[in-house]
N, C-alpha and C positions, 0 to 999 in steps of 0.2 A: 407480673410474673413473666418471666422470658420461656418462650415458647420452642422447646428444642426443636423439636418437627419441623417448625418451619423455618429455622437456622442450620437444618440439612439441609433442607431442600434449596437453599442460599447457592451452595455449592452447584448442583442441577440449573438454578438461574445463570449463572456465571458462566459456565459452560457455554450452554446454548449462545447466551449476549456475546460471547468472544468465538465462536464458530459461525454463528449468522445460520447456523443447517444444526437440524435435531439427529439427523443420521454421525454427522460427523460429532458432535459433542455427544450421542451416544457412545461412541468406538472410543471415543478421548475418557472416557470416563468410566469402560469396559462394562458395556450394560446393553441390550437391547436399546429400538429405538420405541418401539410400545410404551416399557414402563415411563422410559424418560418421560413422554407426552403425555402419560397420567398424571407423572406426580407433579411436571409443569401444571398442569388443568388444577391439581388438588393443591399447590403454592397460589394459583390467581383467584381458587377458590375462597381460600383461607385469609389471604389479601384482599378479596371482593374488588379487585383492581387485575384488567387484562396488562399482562405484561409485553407478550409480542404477537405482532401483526402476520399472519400467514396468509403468503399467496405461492402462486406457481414459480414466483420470481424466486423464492426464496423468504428467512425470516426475518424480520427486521422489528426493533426494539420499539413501544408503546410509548410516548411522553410519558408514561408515568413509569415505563421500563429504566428509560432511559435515566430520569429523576432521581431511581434509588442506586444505579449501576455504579457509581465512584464509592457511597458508602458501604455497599458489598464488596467491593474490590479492598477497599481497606480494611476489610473486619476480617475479609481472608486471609491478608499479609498475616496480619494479626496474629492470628490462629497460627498460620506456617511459622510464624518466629515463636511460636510457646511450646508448639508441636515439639521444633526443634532443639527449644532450651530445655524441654521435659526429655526429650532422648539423650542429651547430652549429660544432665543431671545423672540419667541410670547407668550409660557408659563408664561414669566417673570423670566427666571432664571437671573444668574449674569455673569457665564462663564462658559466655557467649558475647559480642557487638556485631552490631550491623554498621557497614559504611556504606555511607548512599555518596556514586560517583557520578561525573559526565564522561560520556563515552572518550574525551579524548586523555583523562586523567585514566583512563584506563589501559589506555595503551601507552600512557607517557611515563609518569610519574608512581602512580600506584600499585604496579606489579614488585618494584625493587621493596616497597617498602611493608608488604605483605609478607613476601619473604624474611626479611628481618626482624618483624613483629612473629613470624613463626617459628624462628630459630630460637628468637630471645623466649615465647611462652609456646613449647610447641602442645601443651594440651587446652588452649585456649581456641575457640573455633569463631572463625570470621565469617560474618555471611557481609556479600557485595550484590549492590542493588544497583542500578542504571536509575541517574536522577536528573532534571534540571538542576541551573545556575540558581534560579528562581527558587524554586524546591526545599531548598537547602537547607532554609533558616526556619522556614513550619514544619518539616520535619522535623529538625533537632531539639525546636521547643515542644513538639507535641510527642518526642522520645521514640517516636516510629524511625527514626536512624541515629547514632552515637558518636557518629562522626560522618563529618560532606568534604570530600574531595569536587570542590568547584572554583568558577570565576566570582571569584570573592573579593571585596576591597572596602577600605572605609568603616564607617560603625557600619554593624551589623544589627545591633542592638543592645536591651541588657540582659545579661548572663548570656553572651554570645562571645565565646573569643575565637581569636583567628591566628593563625599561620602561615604567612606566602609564602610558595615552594617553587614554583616557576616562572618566570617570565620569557618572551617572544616577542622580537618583532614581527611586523606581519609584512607578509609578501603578497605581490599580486595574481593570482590563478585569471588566466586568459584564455579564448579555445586559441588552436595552436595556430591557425588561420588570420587571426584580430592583427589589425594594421597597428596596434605597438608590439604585437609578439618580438620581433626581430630587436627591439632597443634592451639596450643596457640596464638600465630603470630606469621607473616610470614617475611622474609628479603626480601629485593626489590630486590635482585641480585634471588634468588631462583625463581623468575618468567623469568628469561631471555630466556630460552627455550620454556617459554608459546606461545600461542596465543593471542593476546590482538586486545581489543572490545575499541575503542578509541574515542572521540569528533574527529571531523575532525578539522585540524587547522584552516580553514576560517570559522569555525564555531563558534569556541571558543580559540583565539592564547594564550590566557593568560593560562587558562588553560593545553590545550595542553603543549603549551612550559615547564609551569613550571615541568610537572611527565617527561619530554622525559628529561630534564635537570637533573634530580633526576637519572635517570637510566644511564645519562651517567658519572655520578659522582661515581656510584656503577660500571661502568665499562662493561657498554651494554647499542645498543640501544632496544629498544620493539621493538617486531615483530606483527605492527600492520595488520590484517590481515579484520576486520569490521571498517570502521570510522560510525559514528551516528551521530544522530543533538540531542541525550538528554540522560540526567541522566536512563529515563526509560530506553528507547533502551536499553542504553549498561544493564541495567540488565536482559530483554527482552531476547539480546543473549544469554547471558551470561547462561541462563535459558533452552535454546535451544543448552549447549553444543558447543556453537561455540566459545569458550575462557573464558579467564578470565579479568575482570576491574577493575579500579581503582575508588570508588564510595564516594563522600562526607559519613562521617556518619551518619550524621542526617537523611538521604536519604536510610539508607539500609531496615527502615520501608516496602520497598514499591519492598523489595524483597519477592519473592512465597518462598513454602515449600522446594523445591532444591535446593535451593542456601544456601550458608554457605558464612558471612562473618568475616571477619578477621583483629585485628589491623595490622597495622605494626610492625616489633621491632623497625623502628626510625619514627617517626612523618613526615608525610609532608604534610602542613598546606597550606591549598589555599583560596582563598577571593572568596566566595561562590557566592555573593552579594555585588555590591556597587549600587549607584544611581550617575546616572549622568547627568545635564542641559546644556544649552547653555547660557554661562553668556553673551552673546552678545546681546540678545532678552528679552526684557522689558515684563516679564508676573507676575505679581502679582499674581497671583493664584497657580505659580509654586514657586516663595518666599514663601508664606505662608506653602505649602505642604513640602519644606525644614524644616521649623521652627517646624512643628510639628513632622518631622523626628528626627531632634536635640534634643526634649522635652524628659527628662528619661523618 
């Protein structure tokens, strides 16, 4: 029998483990900080498991805090996406999707097509999540998102279809100081002695793979010495002197004053963006948002 009491107090865990401080996930949660600290005590009671560690330093999460913390974070999404398909029900909307993106499909590609999807059903409500490359495909099979704006390529799997929407070659981010700043472009082997600012591969394997495959066709592997989880990041480091990246072009906009970046002398071209569904799962609202993806 599922125990509601202590799937409120779910929410009070959550709080505290993403504040690190009981004063401040008090205030976040517009409550006193006493009660919170009871009903924490009456949650680790009711679990017969200490959730967090208090000291003067501050709180910090229990191994076995820690253990249950990703499946409370997803049972709260949960909750938020039923919440909000049950208020949009009573408004009188029609439906609801979720699109889980990567940050840079969100500044590229998926603002125009949000737009179009709301002109074509404007009582239809989108919610947009921030996801990895990675991400993408257990999400859409486990229906926790209904569409992924990500770096996508190749099978996917089955009942996985996909969509390429962007491609980019990639340029070189440099600090503005580095002894190739000043050239025209640069050769992919001329970096082999650098430092390089990388996606981590369970972050993004498509990507990833494809530049380490590139470097080892020029005859070295990179000396990944940062991984990141975003296009910012690596120009972030990159910015701070701590190597050099490998950055979409479209993307070097969103490089500061000290960086210099740089074509290649040979092209290597990567799918910036594709869009991917679960063709197993019956949503007309995610057909539709296909169809106007398809539209020139």
């Amino acid at each position: 029998m599922i125990n509601f009491r202590i799937l409120r107090h779910m929410w009070l865990f959550l709080a505290v483990a993403e504040e690190k401080h009981f004063g401040r996930a008090a205030k976040r949660l517009g409550m006193t900080q006493p009660p919170l600290t009871q009903q924490i005590q009456v949650l680790e009671s009711s679990l017969k498991i200490q959730l967090f560690d208090r000291s003067r330093k501050g709180v910090q999460l229990t191994p076995a805090g820690q253990a249950i913390l990703p499946a409370v974070k997803k049972f709260a999404g949960q909750v938020e996406r039923l919440d909000l398909a049950i208020r949009e029900a009573i408004a009188g909307q029609t439906g609801i999707i979720t699109v889980g993106a990567i940050s840079t499909a969100m500044l590229d590609v998926l603002p125009a097509y949000l737009e179009k999807m709301k002109k074509a059903v404007p009582e239809l409500t989108i919610s947009v999540k921030e996801i990895d490359s990675a991400e993408a495909i257990p999400l859409l099979q486990s229906g926790d998102i209904d569409l992924a704006f990500a770096r996508l390529t190749g099978a996917l799997g089955n009942d996985i279809a996909s969509l390429p929407l962007a491609s980019d070659n990639l340029v070189v981010a440099l600090p503005h100081d580095h002894f190739l700043a000043g050239k025209n472009s640069v050769a992919l082997d001329a970096l082999s002695n650098e430092k390089w600012v990388m996606f981590a591969r369970h972050v993004s394997p498509v990507f990833y793979d494809s530049i380490t495959a590139a470097c080892h066709n020029r005859g070295f592997s990179p000396r990944i010495i940062h991984e990141v989880r975003s296009v910012a990041s690596q120009i972030a480091f990159v910015s701070c002197g701590q190597g050099i990246a490998l950055v979409p072009s479209k993307l070097e906009r969103l490089s500061p004053a000290n960086i210099v970046t740089l074509p290649l002398d040979k092209n290597i071209k990567v799918i910036t963006t594709a869009v991917a569904w679960s063709s197993a799962r019956n949503n007309p609202a995610v057909d539709m948002f296909i169809e106007v993806i398809k539209q020139p």
